[in-house]
C-alpha positions in Angstrom: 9.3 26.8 -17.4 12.9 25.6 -16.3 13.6 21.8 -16.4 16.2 20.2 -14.6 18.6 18.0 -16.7 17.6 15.3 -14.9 13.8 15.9 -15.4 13.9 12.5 -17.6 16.0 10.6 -15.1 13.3 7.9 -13.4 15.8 7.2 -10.4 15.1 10.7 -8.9 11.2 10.1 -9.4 12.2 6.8 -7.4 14.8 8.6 -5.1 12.0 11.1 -4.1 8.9 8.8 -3.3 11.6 6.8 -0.8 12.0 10.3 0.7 8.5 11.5 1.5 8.4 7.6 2.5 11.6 8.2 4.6 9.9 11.7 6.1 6.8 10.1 6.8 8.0 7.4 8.7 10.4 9.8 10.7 6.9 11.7 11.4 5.2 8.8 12.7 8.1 8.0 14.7 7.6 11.5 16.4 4.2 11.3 16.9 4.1 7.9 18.5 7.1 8.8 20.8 5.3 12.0 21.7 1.8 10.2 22.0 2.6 7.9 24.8 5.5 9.8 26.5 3.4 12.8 26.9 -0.2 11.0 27.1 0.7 8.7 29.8 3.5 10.3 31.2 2.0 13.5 32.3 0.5 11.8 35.2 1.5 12.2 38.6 4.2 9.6 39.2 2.4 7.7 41.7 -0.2 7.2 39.7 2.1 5.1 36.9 2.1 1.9 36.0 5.3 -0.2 35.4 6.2 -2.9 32.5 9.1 -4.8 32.8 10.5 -1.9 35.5 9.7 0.6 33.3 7.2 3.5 33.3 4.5 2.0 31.1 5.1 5.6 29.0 8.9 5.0 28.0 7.7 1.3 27.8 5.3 2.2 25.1 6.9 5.0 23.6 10.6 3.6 24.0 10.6 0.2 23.7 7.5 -0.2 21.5 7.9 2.4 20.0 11.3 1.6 18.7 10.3 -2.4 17.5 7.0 -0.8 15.6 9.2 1.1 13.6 11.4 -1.2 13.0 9.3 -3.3 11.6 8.2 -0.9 9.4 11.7 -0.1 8.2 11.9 -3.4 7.1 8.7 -3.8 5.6 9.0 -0.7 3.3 12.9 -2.0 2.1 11.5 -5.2 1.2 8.0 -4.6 -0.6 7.8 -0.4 -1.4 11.7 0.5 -2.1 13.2 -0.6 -5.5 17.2 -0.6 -5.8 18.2 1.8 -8.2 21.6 1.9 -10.1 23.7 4.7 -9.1 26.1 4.8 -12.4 25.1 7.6 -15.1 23.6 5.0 -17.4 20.2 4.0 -16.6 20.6 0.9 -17.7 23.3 -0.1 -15.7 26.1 -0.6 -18.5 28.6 2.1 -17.8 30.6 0.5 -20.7 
């Protein structure tokens, strides 16, 4: 079995958990958007309801949408991703 050199390297175990994080998010991003702007917006537009001016699907998937996951971003970078030093020493001494 082939091992990559940087098999041993803990910063790409880290650097790939942030990305299925990263996809996941991106995911549910999708799926909210696409939730309430095809859920409620495949009415008949007289049959909408407004927030704010706004179809109550853009409102939802749009503006909602958009705070919800932001929210989240900033959740995960405070409490689930860890800063990792980018030098080749794992330690952080490149001296």
């Amino acid at each position: 079995m082939h091992k990559s050199k940087h098999s041993g390297d803990s910063r790409y175990k880290v650097a790939k958990k942030e990305a299925v994080i990263g996809i996941g998010l991106a995911v549910f991003n999708f799926l909210w958007w696409f939730g309430f702007a095809y859920g409620l917006g495949s009415k008949p537009v007289k049959e909408y309801t407004y927030i704010f001016g706004l179809p109550s699907w853009f409102f939802y998937s749009c503006v909602v949408g958009f705070l919800v996951v932001v929210m989240l971003v900033i959740i995960l970078v405070k409490m689930v991703f860890k800063e990792v030093p980018f030098d080749e020493n794992e330690g952080g001494d490149s001296l």
